[in-house]
C-alpha positions in Angstrom: -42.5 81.6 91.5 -45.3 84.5 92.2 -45.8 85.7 95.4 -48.7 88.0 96.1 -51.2 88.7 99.2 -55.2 87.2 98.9 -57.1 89.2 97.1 -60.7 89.9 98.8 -62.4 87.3 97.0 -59.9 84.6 98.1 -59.9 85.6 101.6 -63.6 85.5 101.6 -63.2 81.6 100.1 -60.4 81.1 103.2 -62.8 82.5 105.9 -65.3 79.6 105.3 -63.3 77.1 103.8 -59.8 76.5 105.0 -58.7 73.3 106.4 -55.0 73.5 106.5 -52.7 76.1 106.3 -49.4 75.0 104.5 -46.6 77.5 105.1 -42.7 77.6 104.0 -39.9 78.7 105.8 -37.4 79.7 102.8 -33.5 79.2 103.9 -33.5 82.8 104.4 -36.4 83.2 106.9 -38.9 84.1 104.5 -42.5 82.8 104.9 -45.1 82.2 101.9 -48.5 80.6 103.0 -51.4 78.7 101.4 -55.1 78.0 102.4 -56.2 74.5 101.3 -59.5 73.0 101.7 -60.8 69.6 102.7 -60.1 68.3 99.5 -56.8 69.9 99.4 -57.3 72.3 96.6 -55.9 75.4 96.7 -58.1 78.6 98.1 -55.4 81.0 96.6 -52.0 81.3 95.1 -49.1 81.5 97.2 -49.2 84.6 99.8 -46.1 86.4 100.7 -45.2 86.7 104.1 -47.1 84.9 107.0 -50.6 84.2 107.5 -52.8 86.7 109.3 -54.6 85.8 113.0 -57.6 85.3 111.1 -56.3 82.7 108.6 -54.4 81.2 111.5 -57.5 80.9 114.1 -59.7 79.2 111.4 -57.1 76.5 110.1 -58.1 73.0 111.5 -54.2 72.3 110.6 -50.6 74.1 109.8 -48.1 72.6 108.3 -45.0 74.2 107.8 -42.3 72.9 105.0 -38.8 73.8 106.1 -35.1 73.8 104.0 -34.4 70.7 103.3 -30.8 71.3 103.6 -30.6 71.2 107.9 -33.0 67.8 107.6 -31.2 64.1 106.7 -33.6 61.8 105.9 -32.2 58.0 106.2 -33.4 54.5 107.1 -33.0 52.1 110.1 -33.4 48.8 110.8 -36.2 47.7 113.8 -35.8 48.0 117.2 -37.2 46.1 119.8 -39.4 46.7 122.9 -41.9 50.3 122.6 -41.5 53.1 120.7 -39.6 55.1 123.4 -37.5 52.2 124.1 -36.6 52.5 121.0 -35.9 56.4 120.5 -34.0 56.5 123.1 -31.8 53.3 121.5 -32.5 55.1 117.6 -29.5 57.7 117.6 -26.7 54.9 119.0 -27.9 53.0 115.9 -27.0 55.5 113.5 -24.7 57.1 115.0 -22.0 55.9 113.3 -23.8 57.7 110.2 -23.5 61.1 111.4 -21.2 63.9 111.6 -21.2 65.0 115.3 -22.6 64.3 118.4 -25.9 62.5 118.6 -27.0 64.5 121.8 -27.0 67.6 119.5 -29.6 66.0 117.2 -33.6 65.0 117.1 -34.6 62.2 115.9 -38.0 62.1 114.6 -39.8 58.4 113.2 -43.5 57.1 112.1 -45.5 57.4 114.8 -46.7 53.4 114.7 -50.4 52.1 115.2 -48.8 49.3 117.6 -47.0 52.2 119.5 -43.4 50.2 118.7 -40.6 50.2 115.7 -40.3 47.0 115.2 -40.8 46.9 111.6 -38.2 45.8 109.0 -37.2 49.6 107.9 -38.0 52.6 109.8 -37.3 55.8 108.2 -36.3 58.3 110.5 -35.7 62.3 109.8 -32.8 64.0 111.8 -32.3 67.5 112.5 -29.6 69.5 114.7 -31.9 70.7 118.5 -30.6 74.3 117.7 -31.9 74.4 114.2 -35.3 73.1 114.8 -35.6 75.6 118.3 -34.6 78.5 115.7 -37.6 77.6 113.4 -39.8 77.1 115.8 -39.2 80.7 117.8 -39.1 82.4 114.2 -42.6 80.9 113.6 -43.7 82.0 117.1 -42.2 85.4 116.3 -45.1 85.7 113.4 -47.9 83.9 115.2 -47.2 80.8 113.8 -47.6 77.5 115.9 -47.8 74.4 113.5 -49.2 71.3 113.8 -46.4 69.6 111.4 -43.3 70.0 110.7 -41.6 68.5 107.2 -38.6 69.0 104.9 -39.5 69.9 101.8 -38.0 66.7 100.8 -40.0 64.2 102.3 -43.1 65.8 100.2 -41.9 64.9 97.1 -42.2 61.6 95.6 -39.6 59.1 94.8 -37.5 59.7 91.8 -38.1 63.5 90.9 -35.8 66.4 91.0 -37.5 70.0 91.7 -36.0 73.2 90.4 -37.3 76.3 92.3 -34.9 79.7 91.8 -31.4 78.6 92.2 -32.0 75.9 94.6 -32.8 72.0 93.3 -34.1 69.5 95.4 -33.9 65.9 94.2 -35.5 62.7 96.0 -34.9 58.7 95.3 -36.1 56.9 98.2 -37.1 57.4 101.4 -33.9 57.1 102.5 -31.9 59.5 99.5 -32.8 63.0 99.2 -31.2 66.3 99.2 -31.0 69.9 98.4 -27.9 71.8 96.5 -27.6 74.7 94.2 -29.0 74.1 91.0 -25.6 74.7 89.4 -23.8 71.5 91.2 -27.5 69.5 90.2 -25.3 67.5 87.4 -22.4 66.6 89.9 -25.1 65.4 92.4 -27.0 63.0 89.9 -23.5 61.9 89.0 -22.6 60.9 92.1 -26.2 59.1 92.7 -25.9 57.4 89.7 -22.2 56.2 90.4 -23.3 54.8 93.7 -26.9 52.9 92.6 -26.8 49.5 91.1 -29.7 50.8 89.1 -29.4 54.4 88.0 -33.4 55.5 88.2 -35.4 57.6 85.2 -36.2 60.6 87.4 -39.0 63.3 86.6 -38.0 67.0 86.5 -40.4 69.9 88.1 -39.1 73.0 86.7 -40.7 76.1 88.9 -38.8 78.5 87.7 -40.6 80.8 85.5 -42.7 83.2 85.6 -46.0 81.3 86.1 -44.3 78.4 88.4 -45.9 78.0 92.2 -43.8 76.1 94.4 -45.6 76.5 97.4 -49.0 75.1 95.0 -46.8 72.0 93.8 -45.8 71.1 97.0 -49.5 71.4 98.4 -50.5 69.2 95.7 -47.8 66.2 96.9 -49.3 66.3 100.4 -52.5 64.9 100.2 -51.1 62.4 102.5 -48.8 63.9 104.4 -45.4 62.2 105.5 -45.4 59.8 108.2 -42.2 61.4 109.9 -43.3 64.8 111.7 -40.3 66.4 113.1 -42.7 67.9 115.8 -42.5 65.0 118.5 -41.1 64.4 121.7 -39.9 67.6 123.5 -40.9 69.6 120.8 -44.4 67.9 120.2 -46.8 70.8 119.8 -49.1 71.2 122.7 -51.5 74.2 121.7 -53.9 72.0 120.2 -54.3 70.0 123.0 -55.0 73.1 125.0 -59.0 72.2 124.2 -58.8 69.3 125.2 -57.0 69.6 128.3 -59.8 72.3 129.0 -62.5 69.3 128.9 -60.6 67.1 130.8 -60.1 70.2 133.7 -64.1 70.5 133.4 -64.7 66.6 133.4 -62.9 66.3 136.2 -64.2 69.2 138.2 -67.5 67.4 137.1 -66.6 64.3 138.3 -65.2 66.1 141.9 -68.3 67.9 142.1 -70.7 64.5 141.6 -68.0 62.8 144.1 -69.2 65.7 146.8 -72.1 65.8 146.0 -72.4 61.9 146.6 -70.5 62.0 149.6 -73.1 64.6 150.9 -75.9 62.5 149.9 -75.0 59.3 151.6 -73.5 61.5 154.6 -77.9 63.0 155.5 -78.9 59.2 154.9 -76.5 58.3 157.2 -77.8 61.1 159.8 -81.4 60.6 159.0 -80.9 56.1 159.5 -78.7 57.3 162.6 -81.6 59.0 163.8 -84.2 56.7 163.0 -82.1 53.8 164.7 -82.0 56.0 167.9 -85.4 56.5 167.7 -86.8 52.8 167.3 -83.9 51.8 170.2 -85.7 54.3 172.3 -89.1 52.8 171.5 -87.6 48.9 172.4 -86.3 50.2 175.4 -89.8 51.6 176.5 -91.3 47.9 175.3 -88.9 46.4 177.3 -89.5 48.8 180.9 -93.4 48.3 180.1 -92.9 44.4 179.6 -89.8 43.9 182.3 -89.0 46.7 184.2 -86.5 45.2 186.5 -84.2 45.4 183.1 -84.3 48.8 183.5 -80.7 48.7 185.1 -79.2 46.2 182.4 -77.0 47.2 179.9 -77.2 45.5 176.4 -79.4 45.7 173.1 -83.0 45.8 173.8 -84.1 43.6 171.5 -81.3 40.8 173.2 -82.2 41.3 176.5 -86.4 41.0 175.7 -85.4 37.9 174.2 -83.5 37.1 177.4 -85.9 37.6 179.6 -88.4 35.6 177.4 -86.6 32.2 177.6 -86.1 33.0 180.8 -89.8 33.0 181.5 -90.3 29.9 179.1 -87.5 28.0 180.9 -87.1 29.6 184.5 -88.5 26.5 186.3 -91.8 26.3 188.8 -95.1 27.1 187.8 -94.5 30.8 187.1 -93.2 30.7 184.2 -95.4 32.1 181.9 -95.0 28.9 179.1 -96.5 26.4 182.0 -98.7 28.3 183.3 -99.9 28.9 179.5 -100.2 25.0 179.2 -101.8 24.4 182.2 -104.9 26.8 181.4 -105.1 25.9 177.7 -107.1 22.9 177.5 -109.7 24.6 179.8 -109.7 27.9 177.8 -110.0 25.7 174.5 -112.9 23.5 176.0 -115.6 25.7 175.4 -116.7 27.9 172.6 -118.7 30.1 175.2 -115.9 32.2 176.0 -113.5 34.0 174.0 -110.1 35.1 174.8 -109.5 39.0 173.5 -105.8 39.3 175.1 -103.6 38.6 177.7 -101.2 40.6 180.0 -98.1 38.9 182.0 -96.0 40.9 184.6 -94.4 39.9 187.5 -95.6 35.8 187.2 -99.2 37.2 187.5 -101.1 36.4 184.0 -104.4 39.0 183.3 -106.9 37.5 181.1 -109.0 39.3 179.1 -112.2 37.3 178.7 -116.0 37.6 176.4 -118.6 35.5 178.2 -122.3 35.6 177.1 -123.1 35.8 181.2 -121.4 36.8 184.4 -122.2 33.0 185.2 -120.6 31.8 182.5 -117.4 34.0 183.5 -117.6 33.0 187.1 -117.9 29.5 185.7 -114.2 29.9 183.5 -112.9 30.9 186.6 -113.8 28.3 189.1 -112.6 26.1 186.6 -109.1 27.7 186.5 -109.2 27.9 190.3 -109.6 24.2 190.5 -105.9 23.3 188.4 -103.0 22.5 191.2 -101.1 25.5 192.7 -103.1 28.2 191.0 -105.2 31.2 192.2 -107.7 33.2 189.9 -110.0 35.7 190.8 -112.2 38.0 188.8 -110.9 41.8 188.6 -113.6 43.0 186.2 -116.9 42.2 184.8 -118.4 45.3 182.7 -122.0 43.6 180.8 -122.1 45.5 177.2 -125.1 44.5 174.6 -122.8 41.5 172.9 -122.2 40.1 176.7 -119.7 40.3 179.5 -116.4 42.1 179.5 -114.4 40.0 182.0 -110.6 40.2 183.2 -108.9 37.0 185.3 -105.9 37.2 186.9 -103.7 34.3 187.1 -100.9 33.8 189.7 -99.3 30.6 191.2 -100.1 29.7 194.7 -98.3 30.7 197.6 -96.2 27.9 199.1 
């Protein structure tokens, strides 16, 4: 396996190309790094040591590949009820198939469109909490915050052994994978082989010499990566959600800001309909003392104690109300087309008419008519002659008992 550092013309490739970063943490803390692109080829060979802030700011994604000797890959029946329902229920199921205590391990599984692990076989990766906490603050140590986290393992497909220095990794199933020196490879298979009903044909990646590129085989199994990250739960990376969150803040300053801004809004209509109500209660008030003054002293809504004081006027008994008296002049006022009324005035049971004759006879006329109905009195207040005729005003009361 070669390990060497970009040359200029590969880090000019990484600056405008790199997608994901894929990175390995050797069993001896050593970290090699590769730039892939969006169609996963390779923007480099393998580069010793960890990536440089550059690389790392620019990579969409980093996926780190760790020893696959700390990581136990096995299988599980489904669980009922939602995926955290059933994490919580996952290490009491296979506990029985672990050395030590289940409180000192993760457990990491598929991360399910339907959000449960229901499914016939789940296959689950676990790893001891104080190894995956030691990974993760090495990373840290060189800048490194990854996206993904997978044993070496579960990137290579089923059936294959890979020899890389003096370590071999073998894989057979989802569920049967390991990593031993490359001396004790023969016991292993043995052993495999013993225990299968059907001993499998498996295909041997030799990266040992010279020209062999580990890190470049492995980047070429990963097009799709594994559906097991170890990164979940408490140790679910959060820095690229750190954007996010940032929107979210801003939406919702946004949002606060609108809400404000609403409340303001509705808050001056509210003063300026306040103000507009005072004003036109003002105006019915004045109405009211110019049409009824006695209800000065009343308290209540204008408007209901006008229409008070109306039906009491149409129903208040006697001639004075203003309804009879209305009915007794009408057919008079309506008999003749020599006269025409331009308004009326009622205050205080006395009714003001406000008359157009041709003549001052013909006013004087109207009013001895009105005189002559039962119980009424009518006299002429005003009688201004204009070019179109006579300008008359009659006032109306009841008689005096």
């Amino acid at each position: 396996m070669i390990s060497r550092q970009a040359s200029p013309q590969a880090a000019d490739r990484i600056r405008f190309m790199t997608e994901r970063l894929l990175i390995r943490l050797h069993v001896d803390g050593r970290l090699e790094w590769l730039a892939l692109d969006a169609q996963n080829r390779a923007l480099s060979a393998a580069n010793a040591g960890a990536p440089p802030a550059p690389a790392l700011e620019r990579a969409q994604r980093v996926v780190v590949l760790v020893p696959s000797e700390d990581v136990l890959l096995l299988q599980a029946s489904g669980l009922p009820g939602t995926r955290a329902q059933a994490l919580k229920a996952l290490p009491f199921a296979l506990e029985d198939r672990l050395a030590g205590s289940v409180e000192d391990l993760h457990f990491a599984a598929p991360d399910t469109r339907n959000g449960r692990l229901d499914g016939e076989r789940i296959d689950v990766a676990v790893v001891a909490r104080a190894s995956l906490r030691g990974w993760l603050e090495h990373l840290a140590q060189q800048g490194v915050r990854a996206d993904a986290l997978y044993s070496e393992c579960q990137v290579l497909p089923d059936a294959s052994i890979v020899l890389d220095g003096e370590r071999a990794l073998w894989r057979d199933g989802a569920d049967s994978a390991g990593a031993c020196p490359a001396s004790e490879l023969p016991a292993w298979i043995g052993v495999l082989d013993a225990a299968a009903a059907n001993p499998v044909s498996r295909t041997t990646h030799d990266l040992r010499d010279d020209h062999g590129d580990a890190l470049a085989f492995f980047a070429t199994q990963l097009r799709t990566e594994p559906a097991v990250n170890l990164l979940q739960g408490e140790f679910a990376p959060a820095h690229r959600q750190a954007p996010a969150r940032r929107l979210w803040r801003t939406a919702a300053a946004l949002a606060a800001a609108a809400l404000l801004l609403l409340f303001v809004y509705y808050g001056a209509d509210c003063w300026r309909l306040s103000r507009q109500s005072a004003q036109l209660d003002a105006q019915s008030r004045a109405i009211l003392h110019e049409a009824f003054p006695g209800m000065d002293k009343v308290a209540g809504d204008p408007r209901q104690l006008m229409d008070s004081a109306m039906r009491g006027l149409a129903g208040g008994g006697g001639d004075s109300g203003l309804m009879r008296l209305l009915a007794k002049i009408a057919p008079i006022l309506s008999s003749t087309t020599r006269t025409t009324l331009a308004g009326m005035e009622y205050h205080n049971a006395t009714l003001e008419l406000a008359l157009r004759a041709p003549d001052v006879q013909t006013l004087d006329l109207m009013r001895e008519r009105l005189a002559g109905l039962p119980g009424l009195r009518v006299e002429v207040t005003a009688a201004n002659s204009g070019a179109d005729g006579v300008d008359g005003r009659l006032r109306i009361a009841g008689a005096t008992p």
